[in-house]
N, C-alpha and C positions, 0 to 999 in steps of 0.2 A: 302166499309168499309175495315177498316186492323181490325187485330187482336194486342191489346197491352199487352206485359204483362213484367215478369224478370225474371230474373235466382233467383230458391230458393233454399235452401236447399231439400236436399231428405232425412236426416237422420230420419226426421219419416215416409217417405212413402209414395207410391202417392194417397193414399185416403187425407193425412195430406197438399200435396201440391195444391192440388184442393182446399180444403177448407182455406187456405190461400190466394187462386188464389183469390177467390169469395171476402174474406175479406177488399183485396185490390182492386175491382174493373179491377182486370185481367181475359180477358177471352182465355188466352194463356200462358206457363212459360217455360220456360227451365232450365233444371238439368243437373248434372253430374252423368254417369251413376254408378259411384266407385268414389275414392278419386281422387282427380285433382291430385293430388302430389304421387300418390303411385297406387297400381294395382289391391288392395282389395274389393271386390264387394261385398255387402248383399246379402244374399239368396233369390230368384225369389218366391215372393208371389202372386202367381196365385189370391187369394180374393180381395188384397188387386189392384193390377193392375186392375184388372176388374173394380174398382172404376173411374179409370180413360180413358180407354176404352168408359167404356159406357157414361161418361161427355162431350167427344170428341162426341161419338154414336148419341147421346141427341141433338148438338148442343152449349151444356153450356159452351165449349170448342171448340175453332179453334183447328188448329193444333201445337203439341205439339216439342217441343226441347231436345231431351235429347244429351247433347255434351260429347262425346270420354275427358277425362284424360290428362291433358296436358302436360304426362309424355310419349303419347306414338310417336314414329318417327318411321313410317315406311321405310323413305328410310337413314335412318342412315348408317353409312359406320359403324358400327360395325353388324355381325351376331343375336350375341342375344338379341340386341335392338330391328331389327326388328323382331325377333320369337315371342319377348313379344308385339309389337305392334298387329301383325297378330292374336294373342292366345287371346289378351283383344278385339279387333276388333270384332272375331269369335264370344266370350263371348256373348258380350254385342248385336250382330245382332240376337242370337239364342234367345234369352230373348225378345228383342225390338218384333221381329216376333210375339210375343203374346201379342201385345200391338196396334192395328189399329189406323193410325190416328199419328204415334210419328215419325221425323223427327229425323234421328242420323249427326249426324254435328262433323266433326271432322277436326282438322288444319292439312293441309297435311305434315308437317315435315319439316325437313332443309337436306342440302345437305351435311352439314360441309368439305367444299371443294371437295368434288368429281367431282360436275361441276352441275348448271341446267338439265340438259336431265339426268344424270346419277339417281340424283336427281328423277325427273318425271319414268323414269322407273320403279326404287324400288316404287314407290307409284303405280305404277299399276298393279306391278308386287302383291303388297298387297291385294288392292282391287279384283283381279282376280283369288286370293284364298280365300276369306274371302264373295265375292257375289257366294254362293252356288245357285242352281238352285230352290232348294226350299222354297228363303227366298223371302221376301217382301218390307222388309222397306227400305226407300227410303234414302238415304247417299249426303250427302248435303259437298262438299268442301268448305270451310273460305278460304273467300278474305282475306290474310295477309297485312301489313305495310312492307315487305322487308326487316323487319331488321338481318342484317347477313345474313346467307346462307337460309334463310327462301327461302321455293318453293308457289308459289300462289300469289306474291307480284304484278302481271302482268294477269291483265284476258287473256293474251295469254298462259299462260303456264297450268292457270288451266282448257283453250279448249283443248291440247292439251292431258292432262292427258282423260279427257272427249273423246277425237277419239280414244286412244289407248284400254281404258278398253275395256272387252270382255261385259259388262253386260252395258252399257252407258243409257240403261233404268230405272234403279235404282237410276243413279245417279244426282244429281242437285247441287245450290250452295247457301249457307250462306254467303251477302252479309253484310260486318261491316263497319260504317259507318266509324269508328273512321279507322280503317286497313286504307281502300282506300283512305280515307283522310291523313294519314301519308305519304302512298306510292305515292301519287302525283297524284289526281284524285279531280279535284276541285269539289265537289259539293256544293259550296258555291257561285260560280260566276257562272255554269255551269253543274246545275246537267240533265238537260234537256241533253245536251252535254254528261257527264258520260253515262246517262242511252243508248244510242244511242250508243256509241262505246261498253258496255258492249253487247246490242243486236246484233252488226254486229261480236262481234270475239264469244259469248256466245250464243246469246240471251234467252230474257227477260223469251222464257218458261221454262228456266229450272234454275230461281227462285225463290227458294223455301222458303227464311226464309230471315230476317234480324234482322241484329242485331244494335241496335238503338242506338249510343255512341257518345257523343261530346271525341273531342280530345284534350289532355295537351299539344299539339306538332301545330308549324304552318306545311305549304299545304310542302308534301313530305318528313320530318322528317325523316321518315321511324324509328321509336320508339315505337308506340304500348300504349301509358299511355292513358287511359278512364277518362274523366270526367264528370262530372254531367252533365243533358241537360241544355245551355244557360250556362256552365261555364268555355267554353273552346273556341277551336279556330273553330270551325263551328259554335256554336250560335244558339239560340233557331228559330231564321227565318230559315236557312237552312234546322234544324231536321223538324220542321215543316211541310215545303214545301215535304220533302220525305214520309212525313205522308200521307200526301195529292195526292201526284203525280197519276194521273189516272194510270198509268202502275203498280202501285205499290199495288193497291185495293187486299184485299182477303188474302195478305200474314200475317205471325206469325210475329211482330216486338216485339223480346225482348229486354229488358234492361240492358245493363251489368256494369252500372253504381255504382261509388263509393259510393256506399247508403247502408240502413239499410231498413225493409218495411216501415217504415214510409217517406221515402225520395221516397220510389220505389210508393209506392199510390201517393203520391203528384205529382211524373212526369206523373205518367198515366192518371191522373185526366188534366194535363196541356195538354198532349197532345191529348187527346180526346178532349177538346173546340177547340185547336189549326186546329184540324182534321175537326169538324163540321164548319169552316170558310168560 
């Protein structure tokens, strides 16, 4: 079995995103830990997480998603882009740590011309002040589409960041369908083929999440636009089939599809029949 669920809102709180989780027929979701656009977080409610700890605890819940800000770039060529990425990073792992069970997913950044490797450095160099010896939660890198100076656009670059980190225990990766289908990874003629080169430069154990997206782009665009499931250029057999793929059983697949909950039930509802095929 997988785990299906989307991205919700957090603005009422994770006892509020559980109980929307259930409403929809999700038994998995992923949040933004602060505003995707900006750096400001709510205050850590110990009660109120407890909620969803023990839904995880319980079972009622797979594993959960909370995704990094998509303001932060740790290996920026500016200083205090990356101070702010490392300080929201810090933030958001010292919080997550009282959370068992939550997956932090975050886009590893762009290079904006410094070069690849310079690129991959600053993002390790992040990660290897930011994974404290006393923390736990486990940090998942997104497969990107490559567009611009984006780093991760190639599962070579994000093993690479993976051998340098000091803590490579902690770390795993947020596979998107719509990313790797932009960046030139067919899994429409070939996902048997993907999944197999993803195992031999990554492999399959380490994982940890997906993220479930038809794409607005045909194969290697390298663009990034999300579409509904079955209304883009993968197509509802493709998501399917990754629904289903025995390698694939056990993982969180959310949704980060152009929906409202009404749009986001209806694909879950679809791809769970699709799933029991």
């Amino acid at each position: 079995m997988v785990y299906l669920g989307c991205h919700l809102s957090s603005a009422g709180g994770y006892a509020a995103m559980c109980k929307t989780a259930a409403e929809i027929g999700a038994d998995t979701f992923q949040f933004f830990t602060r505003n995707p656009r900006g750096g400001k977080a709510k205050a850590f409610d110990p009660a109120d997480a407890a909620v969803l700890s023990g839904a995880i605890a319980a079972g009622t819940l797979g594993p959960v998603v909370a995704h990094a800000p998509y303001t932060i770039n740790p290996c920026s060529a500016d200083p205090r882009v990356r101070e702010f990425a490392w300080e929201t990073m810090a933030d958001d792992l010292a919080k997550l740590d009282q959370i068992p069970g939550v997956y932090y997913n975050f886009h590893p950044g762009s290079h904006v011309g410094q070069g690849v490797e310079t690129g991959i450095d600053r993002i390790v160099e992040a990660l290897n002040g930011v994974l404290t010896a006393g923390g736990r939660t486990p940090v998942l890198l997104e497969t990107m589409a490559g567009k611009g100076s984006e780093v991760g656009g190639r599962f070579e670059e994000l093993r690479t960041i993976l051998d340098r980190a000091d803590r490579p225990d902690r770390l795993g990766v947020c596979l998107d369908t719509c990313h790797i289908h932009d960046g030139g990874y067919d899994l429409v003629h070939d996902l048997d083929g993907v999944l197999a080169e993803f195992d031999r430069v990554i492999g399959l154990s380490r994982l940890k999440a997906v993220h479930l997206n038809d794409s607005k782009n045909p194969l290697g665009a390298k663009k990034d636009r999300h579409a509904v499931i079955g209304g883009g250029y993968l197509g509802l057999p493709a998501l399917a089939a990754v629904v289903r793929h025995p390698a694939l059983q056990g993982l969180p697949m959310v949704l980060e599809t152009p929906n409202e909950l009404p749009g986001y039930a209806a694909e879950i509802a679809l791809l769970r029949k699709e799933a029991a095929r």
